[in-house]
C-alpha positions in Angstrom: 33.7 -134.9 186.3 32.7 -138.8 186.1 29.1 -137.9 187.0 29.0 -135.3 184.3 30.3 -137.6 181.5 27.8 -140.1 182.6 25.2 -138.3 182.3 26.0 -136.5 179.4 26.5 -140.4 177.7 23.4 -141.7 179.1 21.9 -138.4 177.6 22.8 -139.0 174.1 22.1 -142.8 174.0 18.6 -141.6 175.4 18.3 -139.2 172.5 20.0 -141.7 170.2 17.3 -144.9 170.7 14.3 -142.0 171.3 14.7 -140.6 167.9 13.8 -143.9 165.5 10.9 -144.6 167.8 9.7 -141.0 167.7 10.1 -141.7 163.8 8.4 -144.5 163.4 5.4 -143.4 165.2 4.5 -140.5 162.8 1.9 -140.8 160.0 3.5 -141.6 156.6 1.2 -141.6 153.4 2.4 -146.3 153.4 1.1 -146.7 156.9 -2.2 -147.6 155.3 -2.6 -150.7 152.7 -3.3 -149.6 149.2 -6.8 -151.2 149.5 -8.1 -148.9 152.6 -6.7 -146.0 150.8 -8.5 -146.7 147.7 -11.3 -146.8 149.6 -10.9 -143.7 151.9 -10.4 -142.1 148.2 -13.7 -143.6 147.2 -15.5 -142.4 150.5 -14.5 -139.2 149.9 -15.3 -138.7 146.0 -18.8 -140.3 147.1 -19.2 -137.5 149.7 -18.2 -134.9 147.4 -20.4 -135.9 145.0 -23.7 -136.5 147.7 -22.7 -132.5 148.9 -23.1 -131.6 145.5 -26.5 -133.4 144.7 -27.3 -131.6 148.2 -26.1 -127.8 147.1 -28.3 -128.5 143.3 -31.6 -129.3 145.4 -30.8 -126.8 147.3 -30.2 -123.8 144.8 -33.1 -125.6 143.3 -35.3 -125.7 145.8 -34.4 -121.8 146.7 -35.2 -120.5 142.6 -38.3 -122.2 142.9 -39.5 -120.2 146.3 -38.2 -117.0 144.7 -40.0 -117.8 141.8 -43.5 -118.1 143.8 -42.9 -114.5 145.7 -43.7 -112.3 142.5 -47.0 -111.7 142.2 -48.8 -111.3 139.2 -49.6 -107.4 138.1 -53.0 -106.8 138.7 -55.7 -105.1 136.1 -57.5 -102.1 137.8 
């Protein structure tokens, strides 16, 4: 019966110092300074912004070639 209390103490006071370190290792949005999330929020509005630029040429560049496939009627 000793053994079984023993082991059910050193059980919970294994669980009981586990759980804050366990805590403290997960991601939380104030891991990160202010200043590297202003500029992870900067990076990203940048790429946004190239992706777009990229997608305009893009459409662009596609109207352009479907443009050039009509050919003009011809006179007989």
């Amino acid at each position: 019966m000793k053994r079984f209390f023993s082991f059910a103490l050193m059980t919970s006071l294994c669980l009981i110092c586990c759980l804050p370190a366990f805590a403290q290792t997960k991601n939380s949005p104030y891991t990160e300074s202010r200043e590297s999330q202003k500029a992870n929020r900067k990076q990203a509005k940048a790429t946004k912004k190239y992706a777009k630029a990229q997608r305009k040429a893009q459409n662009k560049m596609f109207k352009n070639s479907q443009k050039k496939t009509h050919y003009p009627p011809q006179a007989f």
